[in-house]
N, C-alpha and C positions, 0 to 999 in steps of 0.2 A: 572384301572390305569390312562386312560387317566383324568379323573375325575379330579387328585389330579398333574397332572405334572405341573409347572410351567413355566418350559424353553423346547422351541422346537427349534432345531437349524437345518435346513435342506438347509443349504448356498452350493453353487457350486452344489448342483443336478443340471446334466445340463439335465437329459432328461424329470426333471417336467414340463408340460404346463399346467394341472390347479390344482387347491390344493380340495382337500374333503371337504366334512360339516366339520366344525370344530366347529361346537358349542354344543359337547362333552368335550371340555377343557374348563371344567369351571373354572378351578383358573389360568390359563396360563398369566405368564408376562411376559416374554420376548420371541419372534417369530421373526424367521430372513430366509427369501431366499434369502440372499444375494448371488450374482454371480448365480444365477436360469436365466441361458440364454435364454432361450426357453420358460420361464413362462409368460403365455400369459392372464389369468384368476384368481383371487383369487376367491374361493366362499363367498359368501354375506355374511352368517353365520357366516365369521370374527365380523360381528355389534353384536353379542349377544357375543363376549369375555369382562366380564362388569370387567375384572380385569386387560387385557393388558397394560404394562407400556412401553414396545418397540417394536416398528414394523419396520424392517429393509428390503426394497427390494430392495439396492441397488444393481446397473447394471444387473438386471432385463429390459434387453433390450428391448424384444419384449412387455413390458408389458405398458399398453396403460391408462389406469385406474383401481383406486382404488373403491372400494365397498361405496356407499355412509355410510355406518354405521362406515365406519372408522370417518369419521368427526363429528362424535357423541358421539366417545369415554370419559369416564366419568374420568378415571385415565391415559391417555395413556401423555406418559413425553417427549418421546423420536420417531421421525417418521422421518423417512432416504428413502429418496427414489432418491440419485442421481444413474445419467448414467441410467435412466430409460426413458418410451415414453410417460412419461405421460404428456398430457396437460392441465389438472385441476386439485388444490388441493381442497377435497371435502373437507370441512371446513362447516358446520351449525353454525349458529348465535347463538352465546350463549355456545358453545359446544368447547371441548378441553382448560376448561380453565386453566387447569394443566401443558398443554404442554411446554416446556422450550426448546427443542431443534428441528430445521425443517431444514432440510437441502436436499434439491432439485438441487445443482450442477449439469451443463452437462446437465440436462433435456430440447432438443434441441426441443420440440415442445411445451414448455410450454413457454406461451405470455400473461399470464393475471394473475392477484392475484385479488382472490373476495374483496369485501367490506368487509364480515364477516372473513377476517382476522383481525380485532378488535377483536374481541371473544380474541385474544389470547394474555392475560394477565399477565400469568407466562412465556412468551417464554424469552429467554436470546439470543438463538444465531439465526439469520434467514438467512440462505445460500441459494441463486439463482443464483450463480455464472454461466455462460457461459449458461443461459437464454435465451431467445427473446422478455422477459419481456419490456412493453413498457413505464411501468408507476409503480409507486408506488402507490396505492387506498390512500384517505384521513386518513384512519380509521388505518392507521399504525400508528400515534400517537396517539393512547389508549396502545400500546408495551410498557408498563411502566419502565418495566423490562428489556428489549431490553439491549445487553451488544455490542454485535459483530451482525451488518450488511451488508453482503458482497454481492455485486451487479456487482462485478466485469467480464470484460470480456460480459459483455451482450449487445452486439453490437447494439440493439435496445432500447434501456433506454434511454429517451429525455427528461424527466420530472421526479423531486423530488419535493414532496408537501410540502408545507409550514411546514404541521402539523408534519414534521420530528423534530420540532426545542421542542416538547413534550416530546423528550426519553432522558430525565433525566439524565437518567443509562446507555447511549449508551459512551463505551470506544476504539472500532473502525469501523471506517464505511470507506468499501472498496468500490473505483467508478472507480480504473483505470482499462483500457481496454474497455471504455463504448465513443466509437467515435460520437454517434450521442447525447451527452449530452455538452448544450452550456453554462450552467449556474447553480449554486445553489442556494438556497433562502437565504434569509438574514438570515432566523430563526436560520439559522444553529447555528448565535453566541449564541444561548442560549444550546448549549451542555454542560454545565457544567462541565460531565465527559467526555467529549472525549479528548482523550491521543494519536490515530491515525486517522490523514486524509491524502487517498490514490488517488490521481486526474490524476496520471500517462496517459499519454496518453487519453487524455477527448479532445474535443474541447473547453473546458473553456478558455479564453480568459481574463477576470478579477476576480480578488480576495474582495470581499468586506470589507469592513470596521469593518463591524462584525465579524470579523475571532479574530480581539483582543482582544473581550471576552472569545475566548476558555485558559481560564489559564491553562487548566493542558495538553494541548496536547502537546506532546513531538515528535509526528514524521508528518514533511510535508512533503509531496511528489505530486509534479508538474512536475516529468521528462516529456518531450516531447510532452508537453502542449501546450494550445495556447495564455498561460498568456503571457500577457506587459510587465505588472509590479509587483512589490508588493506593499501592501497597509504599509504606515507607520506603520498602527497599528501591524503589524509585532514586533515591540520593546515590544510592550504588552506583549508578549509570553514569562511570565520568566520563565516557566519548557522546552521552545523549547528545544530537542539536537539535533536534524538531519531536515536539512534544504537539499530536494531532489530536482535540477531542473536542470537535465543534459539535454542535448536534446531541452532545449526550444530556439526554432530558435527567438521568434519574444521577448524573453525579454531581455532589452534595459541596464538593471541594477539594482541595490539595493537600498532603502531608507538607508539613513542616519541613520533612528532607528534602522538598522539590528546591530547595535553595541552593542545594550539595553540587547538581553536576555543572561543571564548571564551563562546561560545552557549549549549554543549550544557548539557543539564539534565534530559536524561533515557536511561539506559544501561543494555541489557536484555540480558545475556549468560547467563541461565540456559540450563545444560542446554547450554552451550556444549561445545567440547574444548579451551578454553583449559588453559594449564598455567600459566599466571603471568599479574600485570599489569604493566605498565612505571611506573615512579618517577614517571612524570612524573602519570600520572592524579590524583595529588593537587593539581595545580592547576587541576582541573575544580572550581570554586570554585561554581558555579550547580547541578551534581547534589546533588541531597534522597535520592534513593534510588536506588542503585543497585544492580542487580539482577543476582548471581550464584549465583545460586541452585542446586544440582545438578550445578554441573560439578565431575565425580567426579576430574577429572586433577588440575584446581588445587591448588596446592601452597604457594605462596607469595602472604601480601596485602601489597601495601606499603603507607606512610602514605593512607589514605585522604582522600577531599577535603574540607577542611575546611568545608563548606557543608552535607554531607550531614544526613538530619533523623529516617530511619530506613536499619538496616542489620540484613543478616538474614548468618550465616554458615553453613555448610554444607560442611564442605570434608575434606580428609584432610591438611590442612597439620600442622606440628609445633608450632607458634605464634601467638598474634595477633599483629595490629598494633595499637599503642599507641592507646590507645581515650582516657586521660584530655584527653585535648588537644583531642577532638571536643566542644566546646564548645555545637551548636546540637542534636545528636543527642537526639533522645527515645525512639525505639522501638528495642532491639536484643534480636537472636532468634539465638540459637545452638541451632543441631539439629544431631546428627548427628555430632558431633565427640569420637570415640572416643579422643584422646590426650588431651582436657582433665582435668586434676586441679585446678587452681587458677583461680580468675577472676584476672585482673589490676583495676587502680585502674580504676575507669569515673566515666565521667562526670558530672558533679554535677549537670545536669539534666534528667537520665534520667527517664521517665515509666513505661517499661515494659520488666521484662527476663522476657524469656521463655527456657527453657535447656530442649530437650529431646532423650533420646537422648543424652544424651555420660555412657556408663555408670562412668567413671573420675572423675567429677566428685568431690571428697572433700569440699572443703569450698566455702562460699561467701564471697568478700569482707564485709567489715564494710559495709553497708550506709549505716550510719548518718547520711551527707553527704548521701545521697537524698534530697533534703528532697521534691521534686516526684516520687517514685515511686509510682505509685499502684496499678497491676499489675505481679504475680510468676507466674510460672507454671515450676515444676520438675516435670516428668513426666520417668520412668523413668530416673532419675539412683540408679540403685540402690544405688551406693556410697555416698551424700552422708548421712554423718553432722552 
């Protein structure tokens, strides 16, 4: 029997610590000890399964390395080994060129990817998330294939190589959570397909120029970064929609081109160090809400975009901006705005105005046009007779 079985599934045996000769299953594709807590040993004999297509050991904690004959696999597609101890992925040069899916997550003593990761030509998705990975090898651009990259979370990651700027077919590459990475290569602008870039919490610091070339990416994410600025070529980006950079203390403001991509529809600058927006962000015509929430510098808002649907303000500026003209606006929330004495005209299809903290508040607008108002909320407006 065991001859002819194909699937062995012996996942959460927690009292396995090493496995038998197994190369008695000669036609076996898919083999899984996943959650095999205590499994400490595969035997060797896994290198003679010449049919295996999935080998799963994930959270296989105590398990330390794989059999070099894994990395010689002739058909294997699919190899999962996060929340595992392992610190080498046996990989031979020339071998697993089949493979499409590696996913090493959580694997907290692995620090090194071979060179003979080139070998793998069919891969699509390469997870090493929350790694000790130091470095990217050169030979990762041969990943022709390469769809999802996620490097996320690997607190020792300082260097991306040039030769990343080769994956073609790479549509997201994840880098936030990677604190000790100060830079990316210019290559990057030759991603062609990438649709997400993840920089959240990086020490990056600048955005190059080449980021203009990526046309089809649609999601930036810079929260809590150590970018300046952005690069004009930002207006480039006409499939951007979600523009991420909450949290960035040290950037100053927006290009003028951020009006350009005709996409965008979603724009998170809370808690930024902006000090101003540029005039043109009011022809962001597809942003509902957008999000400035806490940045204490901001001083000046200009016309806002006339599509927006909620708007919260929060600011130390001296002024609004002309609010009657927001025509689609339903939700607006003023906090915090200690020069306000007067509401200005608002909008006649207001739903809900909420005012709180702005202790100079005296009086409130004649309401009365509000036909669709249907929450008010004034806390600690202590002057507002």
């Amino acid at each position: 029997m065991a001859t002819e079985l194909k699937v062995l599934n012996l996942s959460n045996c927690r009292s396995l610590r090493r496995t038998p000769d197994l190369s008695t299953f000669k036609s076996l594709e898919i083999l899984s000890f996943e959650g095999c807590w205590h499994l400490e040993e595969i035997h060797p004999s896994i290198g003679d399964i010449k049919t295996l297509v999935s080998l799963n050991v994930g959270c296989c904690k105590r398990l330390k390395e794989l059999p070099a004959g894994v990395g010689r696999m002739e058909k294997l597609r699919e190899l999962l080994l996060d929340h595992t101890d392992i610190q080498e992925i046996p990989i031979s040069r020339g071998c697993l060129t089949k493979l499409e899916t590696l996913s090493a997550s959580s694997c907290r003593r692995l620090a090194q990817l071979l060179e003979s990761m080139g070998s793998l030509v069919s891969l699509t998705l390469l997870d090493v998330s929350g790694t000790r990975i130091e470095e990217f090898p050169e030979s990762i651009g041969s990943m022709k294939e390469l769809r999802t990259l996620d490097a996320s979370n690997c607190v020792s990651l300082a260097r991306i190589p040039s030769s990343i700027g080769h994956l073609a077919s790479l549509q997201c590459l994840l880098l936030w959570g990677c604190p000790s990475l100060r830079e990316i290569p210019d290559s990057i602008g030759n991603l062609a397909s990438l649709a997400e870039l993840h920089l959240a919490r990086t020490a990056i610091a600048e955005l190059l120029e080449s980021i203009g070339n990526l046309q089809k990416l649609r999601i930036l994410d810079i929260c809590r970064s150590r970018v300046t600025e952005l690069p004009g070529a930002i207006g480039m980006l006409a499939e951007l929609q979600e523009l991420r950079a909450s949290g960035c203390k040290n950037l100053k403001g927006l290009p003028s081109e951020i009006g350009e991509p005709v996409s965008l529809n979603k724009l998170n600058l809370d808690k930024s160090g902006i000090t101003g927006l540029p005039k043109s962000i009011s022809k962001l015509s597809c942003v509902q809400n957008p999000r400035v929430r806490y940045c204490q510098k901001l001083r000046e808002i200009p016309e806002p975009p006339s599509g927006i649907t909620t708007l919260r303000i929060t600011r130390r500026s001296t002024s609004l901006p002309h609010l009657s003209q927001l025509t689609l606006l339903k939700k607006l929330t003023l906090c915090d705005c200690p020069w306000l004495e007067y509401l200005p005209k608002l909008p006649v299809g207001l739903s809900m105005l909420s005012i709180t903290r702005c202790g100079k508040l005296k009086a409130v607008t004649d309401l009365s046009n509000l036909k669709h108002l249907s929450e008010l909320y004034l806390e600690e407006c202590y002057e507002l007779t």
